[in-house]
Backbone of each chain as ProteinMPNN parsed JSONL, in Angstrom:
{"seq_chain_A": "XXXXXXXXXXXXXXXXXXXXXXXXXXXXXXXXXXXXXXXXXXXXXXXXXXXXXXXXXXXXXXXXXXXXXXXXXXXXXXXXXXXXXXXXXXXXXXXXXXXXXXXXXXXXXX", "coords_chain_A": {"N_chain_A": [[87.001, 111.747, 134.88], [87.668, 114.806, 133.716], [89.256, 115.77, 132.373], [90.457, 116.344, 129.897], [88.909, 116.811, 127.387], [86.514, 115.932, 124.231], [84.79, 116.524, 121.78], [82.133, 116.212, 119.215], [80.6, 113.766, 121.008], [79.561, 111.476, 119.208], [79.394, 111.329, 116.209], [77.333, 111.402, 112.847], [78.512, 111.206, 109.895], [77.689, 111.938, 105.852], [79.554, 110.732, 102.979], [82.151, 113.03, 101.724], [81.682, 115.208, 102.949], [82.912, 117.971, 105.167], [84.849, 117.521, 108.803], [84.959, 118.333, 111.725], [86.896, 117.379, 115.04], [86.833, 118.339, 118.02], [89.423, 119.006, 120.535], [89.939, 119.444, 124.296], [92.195, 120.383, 126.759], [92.275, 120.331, 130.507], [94.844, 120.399, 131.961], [97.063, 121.673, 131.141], [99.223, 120.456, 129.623], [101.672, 120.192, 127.037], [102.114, 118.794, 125.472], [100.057, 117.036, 122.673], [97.826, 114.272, 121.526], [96.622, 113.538, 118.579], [94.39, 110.196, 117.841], [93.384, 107.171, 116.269], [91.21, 104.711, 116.503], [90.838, 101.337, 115.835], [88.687, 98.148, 115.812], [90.872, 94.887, 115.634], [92.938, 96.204, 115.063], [94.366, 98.149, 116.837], [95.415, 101.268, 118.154], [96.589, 103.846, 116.01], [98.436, 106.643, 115.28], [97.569, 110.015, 114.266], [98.3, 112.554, 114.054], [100.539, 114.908, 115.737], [101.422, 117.102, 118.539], [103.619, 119.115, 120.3], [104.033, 121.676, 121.056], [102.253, 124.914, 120.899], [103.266, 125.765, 118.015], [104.099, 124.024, 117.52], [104.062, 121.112, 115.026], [103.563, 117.837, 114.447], [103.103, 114.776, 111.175], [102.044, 111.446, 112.161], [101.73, 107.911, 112.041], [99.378, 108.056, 109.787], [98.465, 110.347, 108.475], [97.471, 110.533, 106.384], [94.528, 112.051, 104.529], [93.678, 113.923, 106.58], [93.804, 116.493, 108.835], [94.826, 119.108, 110.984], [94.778, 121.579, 113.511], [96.337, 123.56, 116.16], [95.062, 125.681, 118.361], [95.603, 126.667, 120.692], [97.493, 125.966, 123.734], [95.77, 124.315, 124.924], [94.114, 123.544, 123.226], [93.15, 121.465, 120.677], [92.6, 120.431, 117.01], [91.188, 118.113, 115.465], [90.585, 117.605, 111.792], [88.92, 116.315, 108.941], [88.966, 116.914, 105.694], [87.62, 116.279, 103.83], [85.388, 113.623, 103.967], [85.569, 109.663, 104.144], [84.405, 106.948, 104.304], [86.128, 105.061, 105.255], [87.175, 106.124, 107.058], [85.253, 106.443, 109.467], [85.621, 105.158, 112.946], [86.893, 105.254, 116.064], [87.777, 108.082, 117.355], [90.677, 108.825, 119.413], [91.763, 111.766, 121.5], [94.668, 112.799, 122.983], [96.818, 114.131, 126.021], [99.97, 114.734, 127.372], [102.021, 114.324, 129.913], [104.363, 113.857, 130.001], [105.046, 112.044, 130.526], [103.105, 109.764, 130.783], [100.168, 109.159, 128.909], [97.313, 111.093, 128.926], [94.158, 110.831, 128.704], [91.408, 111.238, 126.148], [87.11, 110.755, 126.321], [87.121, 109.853, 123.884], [85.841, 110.088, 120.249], [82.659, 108.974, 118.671], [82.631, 108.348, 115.333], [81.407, 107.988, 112.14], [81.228, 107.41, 108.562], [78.835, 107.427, 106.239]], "CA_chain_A": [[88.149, 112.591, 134.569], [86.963, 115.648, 132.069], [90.282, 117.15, 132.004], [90.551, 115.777, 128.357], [86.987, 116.84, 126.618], [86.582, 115.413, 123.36], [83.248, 116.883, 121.305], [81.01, 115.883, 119.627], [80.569, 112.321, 121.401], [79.101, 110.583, 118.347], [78.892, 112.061, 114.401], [77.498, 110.264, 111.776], [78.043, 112.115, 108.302], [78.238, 111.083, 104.705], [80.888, 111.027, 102.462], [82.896, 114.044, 101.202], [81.656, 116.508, 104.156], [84.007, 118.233, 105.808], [83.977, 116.983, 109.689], [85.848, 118.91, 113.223], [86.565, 117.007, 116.1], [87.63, 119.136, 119.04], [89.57, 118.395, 121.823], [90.124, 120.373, 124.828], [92.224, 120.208, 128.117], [92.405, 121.769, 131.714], [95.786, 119.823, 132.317], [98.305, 122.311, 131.239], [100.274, 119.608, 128.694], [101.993, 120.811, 125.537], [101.991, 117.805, 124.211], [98.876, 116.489, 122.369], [97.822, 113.574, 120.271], [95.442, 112.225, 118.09], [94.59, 108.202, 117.494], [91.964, 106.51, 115.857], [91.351, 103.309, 117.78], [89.975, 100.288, 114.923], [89.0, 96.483, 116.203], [92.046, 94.342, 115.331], [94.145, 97.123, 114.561], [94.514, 98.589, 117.907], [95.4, 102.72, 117.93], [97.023, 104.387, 115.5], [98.723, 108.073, 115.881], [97.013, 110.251, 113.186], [99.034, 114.16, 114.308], [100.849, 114.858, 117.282], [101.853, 118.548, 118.593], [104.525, 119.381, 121.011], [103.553, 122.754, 121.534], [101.299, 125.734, 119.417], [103.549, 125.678, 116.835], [104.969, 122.287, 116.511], [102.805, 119.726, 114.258], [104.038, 116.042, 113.432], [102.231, 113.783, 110.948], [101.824, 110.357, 112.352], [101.687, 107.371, 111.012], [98.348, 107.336, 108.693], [97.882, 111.369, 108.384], [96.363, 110.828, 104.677], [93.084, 112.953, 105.272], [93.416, 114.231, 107.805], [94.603, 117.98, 108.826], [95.127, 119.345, 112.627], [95.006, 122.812, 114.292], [96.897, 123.925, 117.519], [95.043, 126.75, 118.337], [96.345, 127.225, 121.776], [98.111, 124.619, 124.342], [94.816, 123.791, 125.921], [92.986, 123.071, 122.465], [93.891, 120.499, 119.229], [90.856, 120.075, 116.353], [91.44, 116.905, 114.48], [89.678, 117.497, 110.828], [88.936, 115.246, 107.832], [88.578, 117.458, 105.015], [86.346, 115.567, 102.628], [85.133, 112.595, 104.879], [85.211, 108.781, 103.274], [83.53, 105.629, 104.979], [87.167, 103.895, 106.202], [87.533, 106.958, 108.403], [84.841, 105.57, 110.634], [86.339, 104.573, 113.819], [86.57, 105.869, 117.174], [88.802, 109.061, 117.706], [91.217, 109.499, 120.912], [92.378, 113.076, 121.964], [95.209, 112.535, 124.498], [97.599, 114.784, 126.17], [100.96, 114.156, 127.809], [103.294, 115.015, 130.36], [106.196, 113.152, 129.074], [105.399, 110.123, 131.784], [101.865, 109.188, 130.123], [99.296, 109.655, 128.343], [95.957, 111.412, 129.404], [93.292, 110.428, 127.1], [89.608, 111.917, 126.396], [86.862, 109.911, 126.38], [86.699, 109.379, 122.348], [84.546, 110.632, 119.321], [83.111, 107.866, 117.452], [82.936, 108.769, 113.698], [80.783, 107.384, 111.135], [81.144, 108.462, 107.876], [77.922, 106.388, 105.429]], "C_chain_A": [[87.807, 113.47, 133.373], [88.687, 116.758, 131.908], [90.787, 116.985, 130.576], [89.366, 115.747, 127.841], [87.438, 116.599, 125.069], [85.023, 115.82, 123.152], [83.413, 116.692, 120.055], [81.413, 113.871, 120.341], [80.818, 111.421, 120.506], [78.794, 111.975, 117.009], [78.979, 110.749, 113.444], [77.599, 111.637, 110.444], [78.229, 111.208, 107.37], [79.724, 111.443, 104.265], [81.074, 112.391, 101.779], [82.199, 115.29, 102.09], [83.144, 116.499, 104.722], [83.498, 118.619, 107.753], [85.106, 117.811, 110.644], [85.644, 118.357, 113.925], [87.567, 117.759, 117.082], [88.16, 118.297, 120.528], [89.935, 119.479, 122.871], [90.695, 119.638, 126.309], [93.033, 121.146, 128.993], [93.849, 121.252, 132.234], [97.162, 120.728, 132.059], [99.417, 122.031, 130.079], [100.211, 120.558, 128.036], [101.884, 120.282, 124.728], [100.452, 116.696, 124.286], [98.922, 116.063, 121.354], [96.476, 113.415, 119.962], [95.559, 111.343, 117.221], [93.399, 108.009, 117.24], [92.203, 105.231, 116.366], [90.224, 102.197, 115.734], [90.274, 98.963, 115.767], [89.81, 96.099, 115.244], [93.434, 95.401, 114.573], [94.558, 98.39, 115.6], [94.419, 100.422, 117.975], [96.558, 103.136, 117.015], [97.347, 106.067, 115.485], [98.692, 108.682, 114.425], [98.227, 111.617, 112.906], [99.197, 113.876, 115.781], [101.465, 116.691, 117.408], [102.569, 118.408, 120.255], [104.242, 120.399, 121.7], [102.942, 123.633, 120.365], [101.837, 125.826, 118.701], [104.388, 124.832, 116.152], [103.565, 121.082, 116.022], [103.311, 118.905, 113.828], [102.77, 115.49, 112.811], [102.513, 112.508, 112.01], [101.613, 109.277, 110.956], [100.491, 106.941, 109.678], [98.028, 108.964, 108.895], [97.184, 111.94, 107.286], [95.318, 111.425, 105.325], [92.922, 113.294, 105.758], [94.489, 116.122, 108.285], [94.731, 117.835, 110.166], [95.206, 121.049, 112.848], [95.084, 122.884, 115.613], [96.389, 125.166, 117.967], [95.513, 127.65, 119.448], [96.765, 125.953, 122.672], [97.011, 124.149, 124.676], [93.713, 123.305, 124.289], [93.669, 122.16, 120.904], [92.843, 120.15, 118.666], [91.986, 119.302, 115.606], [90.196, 117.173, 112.991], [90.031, 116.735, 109.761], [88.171, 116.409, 106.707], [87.155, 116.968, 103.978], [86.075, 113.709, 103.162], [84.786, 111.24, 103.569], [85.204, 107.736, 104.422], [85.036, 104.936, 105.707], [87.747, 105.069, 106.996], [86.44, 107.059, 109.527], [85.593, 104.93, 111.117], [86.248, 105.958, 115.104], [87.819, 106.351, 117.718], [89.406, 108.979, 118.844], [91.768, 110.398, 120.503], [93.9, 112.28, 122.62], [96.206, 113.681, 124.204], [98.327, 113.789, 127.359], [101.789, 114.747, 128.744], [104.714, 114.609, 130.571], [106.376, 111.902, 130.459], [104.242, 109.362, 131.032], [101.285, 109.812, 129.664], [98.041, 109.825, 129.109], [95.208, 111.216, 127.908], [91.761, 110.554, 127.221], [88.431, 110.543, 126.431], [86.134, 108.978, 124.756], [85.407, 110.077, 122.04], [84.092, 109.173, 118.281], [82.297, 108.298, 116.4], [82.265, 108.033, 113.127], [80.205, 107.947, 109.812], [80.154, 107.143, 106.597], [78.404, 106.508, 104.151]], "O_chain_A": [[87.674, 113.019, 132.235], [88.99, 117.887, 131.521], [91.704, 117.741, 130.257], [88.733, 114.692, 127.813], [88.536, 116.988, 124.672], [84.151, 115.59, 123.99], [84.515, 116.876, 119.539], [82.325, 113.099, 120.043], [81.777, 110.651, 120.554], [78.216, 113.062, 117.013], [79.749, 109.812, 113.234], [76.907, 112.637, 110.258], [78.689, 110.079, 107.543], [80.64, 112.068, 104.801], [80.071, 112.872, 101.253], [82.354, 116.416, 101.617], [84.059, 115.677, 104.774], [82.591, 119.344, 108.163], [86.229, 117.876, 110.143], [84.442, 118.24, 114.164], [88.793, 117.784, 116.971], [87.637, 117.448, 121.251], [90.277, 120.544, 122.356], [90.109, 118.741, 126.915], [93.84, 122.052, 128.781], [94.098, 121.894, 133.254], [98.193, 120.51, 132.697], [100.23, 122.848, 129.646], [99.41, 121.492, 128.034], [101.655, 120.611, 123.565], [99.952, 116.006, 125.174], [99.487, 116.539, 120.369], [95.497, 113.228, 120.685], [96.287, 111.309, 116.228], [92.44, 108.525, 117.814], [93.317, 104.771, 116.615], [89.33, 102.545, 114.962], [91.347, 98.611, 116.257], [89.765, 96.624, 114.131], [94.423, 95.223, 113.861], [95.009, 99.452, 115.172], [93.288, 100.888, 117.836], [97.637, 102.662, 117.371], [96.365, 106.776, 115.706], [99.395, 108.247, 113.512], [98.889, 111.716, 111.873], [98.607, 113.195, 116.62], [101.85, 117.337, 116.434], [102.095, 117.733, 121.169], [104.15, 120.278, 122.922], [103.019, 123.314, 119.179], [101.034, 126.175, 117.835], [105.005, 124.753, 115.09], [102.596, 120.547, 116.561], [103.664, 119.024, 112.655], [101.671, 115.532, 113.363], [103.423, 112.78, 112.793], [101.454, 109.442, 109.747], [100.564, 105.995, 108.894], [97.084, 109.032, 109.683], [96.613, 113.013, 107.092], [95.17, 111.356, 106.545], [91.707, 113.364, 105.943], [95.598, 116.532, 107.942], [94.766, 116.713, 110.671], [95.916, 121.634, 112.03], [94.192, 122.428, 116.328], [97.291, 126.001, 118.038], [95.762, 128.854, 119.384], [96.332, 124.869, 122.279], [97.27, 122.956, 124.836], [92.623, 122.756, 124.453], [94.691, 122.508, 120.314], [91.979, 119.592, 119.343], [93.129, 119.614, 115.271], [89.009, 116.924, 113.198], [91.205, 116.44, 109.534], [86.991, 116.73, 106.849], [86.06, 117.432, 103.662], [86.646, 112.765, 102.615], [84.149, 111.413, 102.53], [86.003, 107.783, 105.358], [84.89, 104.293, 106.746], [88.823, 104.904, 107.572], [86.715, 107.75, 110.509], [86.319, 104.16, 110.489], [85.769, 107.091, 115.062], [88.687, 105.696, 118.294], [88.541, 109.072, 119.714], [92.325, 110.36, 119.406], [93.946, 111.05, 122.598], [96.517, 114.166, 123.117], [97.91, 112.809, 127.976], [102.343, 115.784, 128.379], [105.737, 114.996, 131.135], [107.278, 111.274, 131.014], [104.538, 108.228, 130.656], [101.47, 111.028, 129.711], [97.646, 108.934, 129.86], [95.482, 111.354, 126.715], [91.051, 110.11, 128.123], [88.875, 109.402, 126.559], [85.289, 108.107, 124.551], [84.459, 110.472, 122.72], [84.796, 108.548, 117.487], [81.151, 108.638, 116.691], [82.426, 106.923, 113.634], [79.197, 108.646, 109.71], [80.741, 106.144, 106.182], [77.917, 105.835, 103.243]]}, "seq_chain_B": "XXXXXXXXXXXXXXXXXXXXXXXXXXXXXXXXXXXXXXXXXXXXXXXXXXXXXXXXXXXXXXXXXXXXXXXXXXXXXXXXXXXXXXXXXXXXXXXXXXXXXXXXXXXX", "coords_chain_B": {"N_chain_B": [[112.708, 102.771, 113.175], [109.767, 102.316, 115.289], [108.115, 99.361, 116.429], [105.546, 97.805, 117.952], [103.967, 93.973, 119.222], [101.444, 92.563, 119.58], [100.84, 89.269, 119.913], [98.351, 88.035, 120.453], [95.128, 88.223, 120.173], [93.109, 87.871, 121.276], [91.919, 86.795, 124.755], [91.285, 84.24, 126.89], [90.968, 83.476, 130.172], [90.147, 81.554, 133.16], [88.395, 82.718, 136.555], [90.68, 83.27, 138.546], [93.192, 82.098, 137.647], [96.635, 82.159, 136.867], [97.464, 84.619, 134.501], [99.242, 85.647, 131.519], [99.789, 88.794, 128.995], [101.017, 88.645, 126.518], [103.942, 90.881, 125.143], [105.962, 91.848, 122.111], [108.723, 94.069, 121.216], [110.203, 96.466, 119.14], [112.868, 98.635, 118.733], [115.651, 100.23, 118.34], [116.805, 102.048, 119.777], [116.992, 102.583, 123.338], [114.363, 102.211, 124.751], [110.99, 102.598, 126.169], [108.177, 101.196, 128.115], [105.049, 100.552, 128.032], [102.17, 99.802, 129.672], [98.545, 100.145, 128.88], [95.119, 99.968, 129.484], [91.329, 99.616, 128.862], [88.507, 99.413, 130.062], [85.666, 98.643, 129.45], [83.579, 100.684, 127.885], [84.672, 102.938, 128.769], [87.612, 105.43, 128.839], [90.949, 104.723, 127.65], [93.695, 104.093, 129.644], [96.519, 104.596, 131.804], [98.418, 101.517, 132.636], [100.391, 100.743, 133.667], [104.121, 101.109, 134.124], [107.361, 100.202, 132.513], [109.385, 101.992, 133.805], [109.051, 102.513, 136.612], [108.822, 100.207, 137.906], [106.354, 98.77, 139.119], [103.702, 97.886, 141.153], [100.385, 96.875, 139.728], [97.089, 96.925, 140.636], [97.956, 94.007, 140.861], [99.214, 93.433, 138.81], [102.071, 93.223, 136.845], [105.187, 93.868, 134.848], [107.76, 92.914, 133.317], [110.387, 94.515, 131.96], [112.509, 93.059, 129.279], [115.444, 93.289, 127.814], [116.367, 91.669, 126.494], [115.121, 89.72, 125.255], [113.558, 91.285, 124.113], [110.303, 91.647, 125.411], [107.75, 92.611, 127.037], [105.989, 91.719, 128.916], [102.813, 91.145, 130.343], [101.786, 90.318, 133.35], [100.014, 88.374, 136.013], [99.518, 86.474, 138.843], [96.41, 85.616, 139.781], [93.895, 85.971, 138.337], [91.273, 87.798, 137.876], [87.739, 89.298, 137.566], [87.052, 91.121, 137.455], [88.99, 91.973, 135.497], [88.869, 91.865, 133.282], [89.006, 93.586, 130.307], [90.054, 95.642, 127.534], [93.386, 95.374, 126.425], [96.556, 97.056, 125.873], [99.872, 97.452, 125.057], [102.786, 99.766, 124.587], [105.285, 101.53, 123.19], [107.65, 104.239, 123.721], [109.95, 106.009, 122.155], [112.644, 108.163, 121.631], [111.846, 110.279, 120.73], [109.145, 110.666, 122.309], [107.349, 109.792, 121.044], [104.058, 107.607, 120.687], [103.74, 104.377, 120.22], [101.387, 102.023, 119.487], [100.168, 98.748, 120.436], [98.537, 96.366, 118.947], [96.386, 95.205, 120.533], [95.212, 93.167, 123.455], [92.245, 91.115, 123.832], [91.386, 90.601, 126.672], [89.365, 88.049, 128.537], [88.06, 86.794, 131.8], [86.481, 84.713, 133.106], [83.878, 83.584, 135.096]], "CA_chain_B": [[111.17, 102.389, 113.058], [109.591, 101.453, 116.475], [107.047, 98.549, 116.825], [105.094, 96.512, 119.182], [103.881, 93.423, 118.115], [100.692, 92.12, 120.543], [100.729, 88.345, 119.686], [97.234, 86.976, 120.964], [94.222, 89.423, 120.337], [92.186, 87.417, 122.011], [92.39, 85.67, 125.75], [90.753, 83.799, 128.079], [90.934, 82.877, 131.316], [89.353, 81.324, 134.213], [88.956, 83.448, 138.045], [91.326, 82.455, 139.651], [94.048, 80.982, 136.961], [96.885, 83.139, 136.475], [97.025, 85.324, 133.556], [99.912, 86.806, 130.904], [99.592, 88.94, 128.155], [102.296, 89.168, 125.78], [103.829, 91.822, 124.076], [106.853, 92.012, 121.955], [108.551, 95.43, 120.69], [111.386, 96.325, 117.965], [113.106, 99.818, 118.723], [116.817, 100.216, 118.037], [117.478, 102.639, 121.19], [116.785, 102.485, 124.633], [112.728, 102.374, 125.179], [110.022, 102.823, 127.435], [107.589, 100.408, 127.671], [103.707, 100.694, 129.377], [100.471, 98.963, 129.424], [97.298, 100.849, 129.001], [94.117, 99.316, 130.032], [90.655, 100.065, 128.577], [87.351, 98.351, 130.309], [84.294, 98.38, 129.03], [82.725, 102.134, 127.897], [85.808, 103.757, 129.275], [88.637, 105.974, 128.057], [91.802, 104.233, 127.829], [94.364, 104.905, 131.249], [97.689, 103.593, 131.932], [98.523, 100.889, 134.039], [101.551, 100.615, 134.393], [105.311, 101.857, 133.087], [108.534, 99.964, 133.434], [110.348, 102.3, 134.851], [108.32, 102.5, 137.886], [108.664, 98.671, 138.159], [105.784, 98.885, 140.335], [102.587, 96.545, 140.955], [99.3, 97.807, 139.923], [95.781, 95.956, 140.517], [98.313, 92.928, 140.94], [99.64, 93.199, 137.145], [103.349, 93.23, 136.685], [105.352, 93.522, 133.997], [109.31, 93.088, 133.294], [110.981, 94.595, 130.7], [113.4, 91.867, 129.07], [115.375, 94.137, 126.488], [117.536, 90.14, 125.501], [113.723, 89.044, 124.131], [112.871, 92.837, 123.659], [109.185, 91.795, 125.537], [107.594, 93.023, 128.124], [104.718, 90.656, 128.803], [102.174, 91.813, 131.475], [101.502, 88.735, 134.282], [98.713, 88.569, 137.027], [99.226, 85.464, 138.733], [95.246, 84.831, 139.676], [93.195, 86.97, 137.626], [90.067, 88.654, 138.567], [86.748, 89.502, 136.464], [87.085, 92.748, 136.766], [90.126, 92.321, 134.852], [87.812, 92.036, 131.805], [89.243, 94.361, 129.356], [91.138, 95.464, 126.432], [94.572, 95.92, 127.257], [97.421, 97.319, 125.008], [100.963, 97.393, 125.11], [103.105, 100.793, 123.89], [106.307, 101.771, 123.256], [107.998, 105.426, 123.804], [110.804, 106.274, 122.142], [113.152, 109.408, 121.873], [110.858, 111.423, 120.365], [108.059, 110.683, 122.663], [105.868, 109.291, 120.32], [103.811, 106.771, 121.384], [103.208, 103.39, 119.313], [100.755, 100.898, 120.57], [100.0, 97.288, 119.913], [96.744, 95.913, 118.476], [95.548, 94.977, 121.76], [94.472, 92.078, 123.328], [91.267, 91.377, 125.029], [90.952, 89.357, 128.195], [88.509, 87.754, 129.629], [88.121, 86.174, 132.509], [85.594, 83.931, 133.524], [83.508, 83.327, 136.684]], "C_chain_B": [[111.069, 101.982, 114.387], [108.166, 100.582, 116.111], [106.048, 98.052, 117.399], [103.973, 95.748, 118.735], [103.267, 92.752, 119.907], [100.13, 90.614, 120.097], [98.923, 87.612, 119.838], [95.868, 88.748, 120.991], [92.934, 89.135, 120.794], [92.355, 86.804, 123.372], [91.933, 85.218, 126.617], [90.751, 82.761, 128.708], [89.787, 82.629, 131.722], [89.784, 82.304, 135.574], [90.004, 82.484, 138.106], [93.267, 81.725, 138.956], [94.798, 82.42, 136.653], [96.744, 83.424, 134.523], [98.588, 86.005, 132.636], [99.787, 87.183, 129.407], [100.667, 89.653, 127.295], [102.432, 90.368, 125.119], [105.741, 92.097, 123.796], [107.809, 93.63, 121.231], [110.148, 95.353, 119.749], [111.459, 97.957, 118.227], [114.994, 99.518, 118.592], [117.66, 101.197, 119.515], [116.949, 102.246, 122.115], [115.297, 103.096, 124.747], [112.084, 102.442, 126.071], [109.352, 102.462, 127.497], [106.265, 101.072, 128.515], [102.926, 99.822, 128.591], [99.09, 99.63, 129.448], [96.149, 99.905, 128.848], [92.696, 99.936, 129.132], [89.557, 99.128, 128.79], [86.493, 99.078, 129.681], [83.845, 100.047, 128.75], [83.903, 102.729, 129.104], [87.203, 104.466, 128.208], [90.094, 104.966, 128.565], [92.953, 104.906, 128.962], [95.666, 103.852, 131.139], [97.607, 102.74, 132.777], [99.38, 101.008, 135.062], [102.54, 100.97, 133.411], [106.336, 100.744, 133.811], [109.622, 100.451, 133.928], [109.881, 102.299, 136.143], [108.626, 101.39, 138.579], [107.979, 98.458, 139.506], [104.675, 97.87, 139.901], [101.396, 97.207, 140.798], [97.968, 96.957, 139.302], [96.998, 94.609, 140.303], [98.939, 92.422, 139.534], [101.164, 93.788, 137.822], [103.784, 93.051, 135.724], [107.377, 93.825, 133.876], [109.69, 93.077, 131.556], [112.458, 93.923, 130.64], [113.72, 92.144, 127.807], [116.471, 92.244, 125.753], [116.238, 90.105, 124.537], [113.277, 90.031, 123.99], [111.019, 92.547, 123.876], [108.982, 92.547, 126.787], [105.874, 92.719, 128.825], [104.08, 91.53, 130.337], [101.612, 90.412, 132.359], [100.23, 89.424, 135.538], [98.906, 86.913, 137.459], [97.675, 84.661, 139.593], [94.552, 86.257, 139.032], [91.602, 87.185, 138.217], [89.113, 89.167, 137.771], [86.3, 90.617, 136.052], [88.422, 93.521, 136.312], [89.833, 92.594, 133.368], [88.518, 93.464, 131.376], [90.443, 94.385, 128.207], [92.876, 96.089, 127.035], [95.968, 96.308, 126.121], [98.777, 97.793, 125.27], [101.648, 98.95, 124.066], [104.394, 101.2, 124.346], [106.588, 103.333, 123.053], [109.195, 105.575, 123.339], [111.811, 107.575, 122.074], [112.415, 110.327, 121.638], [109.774, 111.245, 121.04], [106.753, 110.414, 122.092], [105.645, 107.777, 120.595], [103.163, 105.727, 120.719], [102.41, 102.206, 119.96], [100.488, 99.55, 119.37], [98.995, 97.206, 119.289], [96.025, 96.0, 119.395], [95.52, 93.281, 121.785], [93.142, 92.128, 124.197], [91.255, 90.274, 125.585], [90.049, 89.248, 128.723], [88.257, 86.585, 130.197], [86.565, 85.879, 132.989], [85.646, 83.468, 134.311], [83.733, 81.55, 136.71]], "O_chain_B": [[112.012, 101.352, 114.866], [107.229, 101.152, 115.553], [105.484, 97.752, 116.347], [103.079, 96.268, 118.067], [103.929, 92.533, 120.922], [98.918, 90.611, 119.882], [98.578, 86.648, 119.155], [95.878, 89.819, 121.598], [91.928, 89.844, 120.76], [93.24, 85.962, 123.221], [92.153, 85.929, 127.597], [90.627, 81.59, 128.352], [88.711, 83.014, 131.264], [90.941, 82.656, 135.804], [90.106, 81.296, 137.799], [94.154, 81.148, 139.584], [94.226, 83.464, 136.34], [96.2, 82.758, 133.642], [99.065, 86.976, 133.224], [99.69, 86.293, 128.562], [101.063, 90.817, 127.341], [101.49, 90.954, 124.584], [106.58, 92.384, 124.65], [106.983, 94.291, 120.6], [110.955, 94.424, 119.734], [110.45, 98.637, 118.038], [115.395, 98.38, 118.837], [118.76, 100.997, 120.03], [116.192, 101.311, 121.852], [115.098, 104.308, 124.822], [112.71, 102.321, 127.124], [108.7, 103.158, 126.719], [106.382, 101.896, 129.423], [102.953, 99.335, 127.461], [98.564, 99.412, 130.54], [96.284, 99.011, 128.013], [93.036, 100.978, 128.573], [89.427, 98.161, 128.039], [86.74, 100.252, 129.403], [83.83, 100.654, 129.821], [83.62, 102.822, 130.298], [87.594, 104.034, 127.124], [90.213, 104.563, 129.722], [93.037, 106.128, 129.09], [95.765, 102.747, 130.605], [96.852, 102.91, 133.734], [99.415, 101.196, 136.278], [102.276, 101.147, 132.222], [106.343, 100.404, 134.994], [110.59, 99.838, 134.378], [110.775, 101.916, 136.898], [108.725, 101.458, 139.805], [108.49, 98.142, 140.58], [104.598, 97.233, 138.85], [101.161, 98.12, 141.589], [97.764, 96.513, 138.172], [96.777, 94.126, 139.192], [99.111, 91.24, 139.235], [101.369, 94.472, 138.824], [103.233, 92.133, 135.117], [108.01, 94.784, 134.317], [109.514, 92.357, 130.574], [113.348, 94.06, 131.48], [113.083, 91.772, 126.821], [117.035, 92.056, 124.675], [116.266, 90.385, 123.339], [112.129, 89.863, 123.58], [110.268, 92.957, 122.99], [109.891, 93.028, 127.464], [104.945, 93.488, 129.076], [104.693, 92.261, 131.114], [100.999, 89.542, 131.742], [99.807, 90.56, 135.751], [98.548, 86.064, 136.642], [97.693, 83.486, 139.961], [94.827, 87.406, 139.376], [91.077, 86.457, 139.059], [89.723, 89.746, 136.873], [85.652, 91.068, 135.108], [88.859, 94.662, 136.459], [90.403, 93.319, 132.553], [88.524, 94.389, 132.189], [91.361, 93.591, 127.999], [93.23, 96.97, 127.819], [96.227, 95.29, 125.48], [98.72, 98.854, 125.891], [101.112, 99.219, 122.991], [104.707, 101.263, 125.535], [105.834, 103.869, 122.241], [109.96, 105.216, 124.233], [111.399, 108.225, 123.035], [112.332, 111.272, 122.423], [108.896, 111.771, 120.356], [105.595, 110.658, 122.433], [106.517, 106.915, 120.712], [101.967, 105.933, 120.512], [102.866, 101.547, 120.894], [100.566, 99.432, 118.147], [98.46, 98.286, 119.038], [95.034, 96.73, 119.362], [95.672, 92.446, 120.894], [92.947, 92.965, 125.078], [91.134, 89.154, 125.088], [89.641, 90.145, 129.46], [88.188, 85.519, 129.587], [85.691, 86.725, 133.178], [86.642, 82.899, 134.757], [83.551, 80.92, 137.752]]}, "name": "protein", "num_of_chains": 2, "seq": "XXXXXXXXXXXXXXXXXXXXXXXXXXXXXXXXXXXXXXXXXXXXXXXXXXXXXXXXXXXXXXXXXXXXXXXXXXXXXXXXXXXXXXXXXXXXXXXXXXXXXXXXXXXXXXXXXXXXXXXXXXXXXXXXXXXXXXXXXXXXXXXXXXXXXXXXXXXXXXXXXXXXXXXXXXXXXXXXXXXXXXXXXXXXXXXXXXXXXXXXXXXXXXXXXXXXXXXXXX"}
């Protein structure tokens, strides 16, 4: 299922870079999230967008920014990257029955 | 505030023995419950929703707003049930809160 692309796959950086993870889909939704997935702490919802010019935080949006640049695209960025934002990104989009969901970025910041 | 509160983050079965994996939730209005699935090197997918109250890969799940759970059952489980499985609540605003997870596995 690539109708939810999620790039790059895998990034390792250090700390205090500034990091873009793109998401992209052919699905049409308006509404798009992103979740960082951690073992024993299941997914967490970082930003969520409704449509190009609606932006919610979520619940842990410390560090973290978001751009809507059109319905079909949502960049998740970490301005100045620190080691407990390793973890493995989900995209997803919605059409208000479920969630579509990319196939993750996983993040590693040394 | 909405919740959901995935009791057991670990679980295993035997083939063959059924299977349920709890999940309790705390919302104050009228919710929407699902189960999303995630095997092995895969993107996470739904399973199932309870409004649908439908059967899918033999999983079932009843939402029971008295005990506010909505536990997911299988009664013989299967090895290519192996995975993480997570519980998530929807509420008015469409935002979508998930559990911890649990992972299941079932053994040959």
């Amino acid at each position: 299922d690539a109708d939810v692309t999620q790039t790059p796959r895998n990034r390792i950086t250090k700390t205090g870079k500034r990091i873009m993870l793109e998401c992209s889909q052919t699905k049409g939704h308006d509404r798009m999230y992103w979740y960082r997935q951690d073992p024993g702490l299941g997914l967490r919802l970082i930003y969520y967008s409704f449509d190009v010019k609606d932006i919610n935080k979520g619940e842990i949006s410390d560090g973290y920014s978001v751009s809507r640049q059109a319905q079909a695209k949502f960049s998740l960025s970490l301005e100045s990257a620190i080691p407990n934002q390793t973890a493995l990104y989900f995209c997803a989009t919605s059409d208000r029955e479920k969630l579509f969901f990319g196939s993750g970025t996983q993040l590693s910041v040394l | 505030a909405q919740r959901v509160t995935q009791p057991e983050k670990l679980l295993s079965v035997f083939k063959g023995a059924p299977v349920e994996l709890k999940c309790n939730y705390s919302y104050s209005g009228s919710p929407e419950l699902f189960w999303y699935v995630q095997y092995s090197r895969q993107r996470l997918q739904l399973l199932l929703r309870h409004i649908s109250r439908e059967s899918i890969k033999g999983f079932t799940a009843d939402l029971n707003k008295g005990e506010t759970s909505f536990h997911l059952k299988k009664p013989f489980a299967q090895e290519e049930d192996s995975a993480m499985y997570y519980c998530a609540l929807s509420g008015s605003n469409y935002k979508l809160t998930f559990g911890k997870g649990t992972l299941l596995t079932v053994n040959p």
